[in-house]
C-alpha positions in Angstrom: 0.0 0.0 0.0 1.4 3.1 -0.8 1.3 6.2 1.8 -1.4 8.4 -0.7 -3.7 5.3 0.0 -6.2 5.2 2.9 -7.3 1.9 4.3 -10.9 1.7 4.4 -14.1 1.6 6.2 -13.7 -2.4 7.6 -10.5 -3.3 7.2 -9.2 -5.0 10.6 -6.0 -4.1 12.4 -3.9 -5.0 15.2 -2.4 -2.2 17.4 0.2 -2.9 19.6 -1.3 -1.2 22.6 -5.1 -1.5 22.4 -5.3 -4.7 20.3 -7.4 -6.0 17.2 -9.9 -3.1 15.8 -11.9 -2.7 13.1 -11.6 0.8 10.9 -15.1 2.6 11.4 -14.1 5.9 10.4 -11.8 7.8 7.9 -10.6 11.1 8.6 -8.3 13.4 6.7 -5.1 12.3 9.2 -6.6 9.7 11.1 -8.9 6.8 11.4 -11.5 5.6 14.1 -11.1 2.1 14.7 -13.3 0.3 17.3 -10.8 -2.0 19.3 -12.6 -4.9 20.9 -10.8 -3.9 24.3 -10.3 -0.4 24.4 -13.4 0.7 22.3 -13.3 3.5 19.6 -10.2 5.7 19.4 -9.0 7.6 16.7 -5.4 7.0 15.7 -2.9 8.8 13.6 -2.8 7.3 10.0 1.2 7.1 10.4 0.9 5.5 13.6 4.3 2.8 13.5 2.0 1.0 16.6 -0.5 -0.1 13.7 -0.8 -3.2 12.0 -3.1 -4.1 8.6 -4.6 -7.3 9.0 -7.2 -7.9 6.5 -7.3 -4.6 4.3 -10.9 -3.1 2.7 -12.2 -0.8 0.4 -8.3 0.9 0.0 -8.9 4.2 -1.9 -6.8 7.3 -2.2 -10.4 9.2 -1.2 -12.3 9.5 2.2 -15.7 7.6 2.0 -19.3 8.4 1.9 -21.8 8.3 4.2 -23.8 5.6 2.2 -20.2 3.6 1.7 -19.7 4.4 5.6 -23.1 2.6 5.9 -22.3 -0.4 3.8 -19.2 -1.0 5.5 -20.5 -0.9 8.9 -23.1 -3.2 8.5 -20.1 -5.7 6.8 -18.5 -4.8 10.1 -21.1 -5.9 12.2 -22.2 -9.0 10.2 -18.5 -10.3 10.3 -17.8 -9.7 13.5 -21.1 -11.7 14.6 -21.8 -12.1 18.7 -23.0 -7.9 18.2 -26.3 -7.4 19.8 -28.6 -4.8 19.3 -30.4 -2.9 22.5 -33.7 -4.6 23.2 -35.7 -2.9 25.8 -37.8 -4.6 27.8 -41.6 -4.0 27.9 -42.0 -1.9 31.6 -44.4 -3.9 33.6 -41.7 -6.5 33.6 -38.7 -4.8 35.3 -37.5 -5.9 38.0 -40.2 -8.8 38.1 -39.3 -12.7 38.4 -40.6 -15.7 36.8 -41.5 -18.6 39.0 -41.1 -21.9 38.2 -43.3 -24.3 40.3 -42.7 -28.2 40.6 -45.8 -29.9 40.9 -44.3 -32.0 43.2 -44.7 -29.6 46.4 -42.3 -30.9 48.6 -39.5 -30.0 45.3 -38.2 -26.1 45.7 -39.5 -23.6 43.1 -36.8 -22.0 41.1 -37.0 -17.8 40.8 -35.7 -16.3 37.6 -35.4 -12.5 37.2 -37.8 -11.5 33.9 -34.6 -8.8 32.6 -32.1 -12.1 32.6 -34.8 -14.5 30.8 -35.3 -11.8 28.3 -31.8 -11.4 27.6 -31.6 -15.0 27.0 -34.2 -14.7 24.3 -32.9 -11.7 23.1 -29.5 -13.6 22.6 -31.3 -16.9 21.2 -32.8 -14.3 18.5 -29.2 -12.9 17.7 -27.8 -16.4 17.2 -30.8 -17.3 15.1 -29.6 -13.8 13.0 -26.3 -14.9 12.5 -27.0 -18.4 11.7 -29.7 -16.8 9.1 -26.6 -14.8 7.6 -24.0 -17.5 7.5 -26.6 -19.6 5.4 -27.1 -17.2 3.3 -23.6 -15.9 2.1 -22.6 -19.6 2.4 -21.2 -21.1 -1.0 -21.6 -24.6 -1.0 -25.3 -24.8 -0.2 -27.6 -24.9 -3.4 -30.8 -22.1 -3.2 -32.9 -25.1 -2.5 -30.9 -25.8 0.1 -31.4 -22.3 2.0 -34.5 -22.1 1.4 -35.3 -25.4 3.1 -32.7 -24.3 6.1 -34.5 -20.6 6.2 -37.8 -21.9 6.1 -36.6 -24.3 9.6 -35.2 -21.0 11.0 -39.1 -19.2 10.2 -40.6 -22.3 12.0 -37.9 -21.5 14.7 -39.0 -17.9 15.0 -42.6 -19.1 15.2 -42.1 -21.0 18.4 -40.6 -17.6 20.0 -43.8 -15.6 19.6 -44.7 -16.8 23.3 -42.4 -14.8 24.3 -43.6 -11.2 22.5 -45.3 -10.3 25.5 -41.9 -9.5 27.1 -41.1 -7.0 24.5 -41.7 -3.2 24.8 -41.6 -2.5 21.0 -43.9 -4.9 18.4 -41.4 -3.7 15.8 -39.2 -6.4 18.1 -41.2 -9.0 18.1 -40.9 -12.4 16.8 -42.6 -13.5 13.8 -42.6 -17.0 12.0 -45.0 -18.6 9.2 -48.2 -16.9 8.5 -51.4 -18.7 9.3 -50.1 -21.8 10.3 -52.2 -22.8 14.1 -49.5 -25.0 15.2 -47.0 -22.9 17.0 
């Protein structure tokens, strides 16, 4: 790479002092690169402590916002295990979720509603990710991820139980329309 080039939006690094980092900003002298320890800190583009890893988008112009936007969700789909803020719905903070044995003489178990949600919320993530690696995978025919996205659907489907805990229906779950067996 030559030194008129700028590495682009995406492209992961290594820095000696705060670690692996993605680029999520260019600047005119710098870029911001959120480092998985140390989050986002914007470094000199000459900085000796920096180390290219896997370059992207290298151009000898700063990018747009809709190429800042492309880029960042490549970011976040590669880097996987991101999860977005789900609030949950407020009758349901700080409330618990009892689990009763029938047998009586058997202890019932207490679960706080905010750590069952994020459990749900994490389940959905994973479902995400596992929708994107399907996708964008290569060996699998369309028939093929069709079939597998249409399981995942089915998946979502058996979540809706769980809407209630939800504060915003845009965050719901959704699977198959119409179908009574869920």
């Amino acid at each position: 790479m030559s030194e008129q080039e700028t590495l682009g939006i995406g492209t992961r690094l290594q820095h000696v002092q705060h670690g692996p980092g993605v680029i999520v900003g260019v600047r005119y002298a710098t870029y911001l690169i959120s480092f998985i320890n140390t989050g986002i800190k914007e470094i000199d583009k000459t900085d000796a402590k920096l180390e290219e890893i896997i370059p992207e988008n290298v151009t000898s112009e700063v990018a747009t916002t809709s190429e800042v936007e492309k880029s960042l969700l490549k970011i976040l789909q590669s880097w996987g295990g991101i999860t977005e803020t789900v609030p949950l719905g407020e009758r349901w903070q700080g409330g618990m979720i009892l689990i009763q044995p029938a047998d009586k003489t058997l202890k019932p178990k207490e679960i706080p509603v905010m750590d069952f949600f994020h459990k749900i919320v994490m389940l959905r993530d994973r479902l995400r990710v596992l929708e994107q690696n399907i996708n964008s995978h290569k060996k699998l025919d369309d028939e093929d991820k069709v079939n597998l996205q249409q399981y995942i659907t089915r998946c979502y489907g058996s979540l809706t139980t769980f809407n209630v805990l939800f504060r915003n229906k845009e965050q719901y779950f959704t699977g198959e329309k119409g179908s009574k067996d869920d």
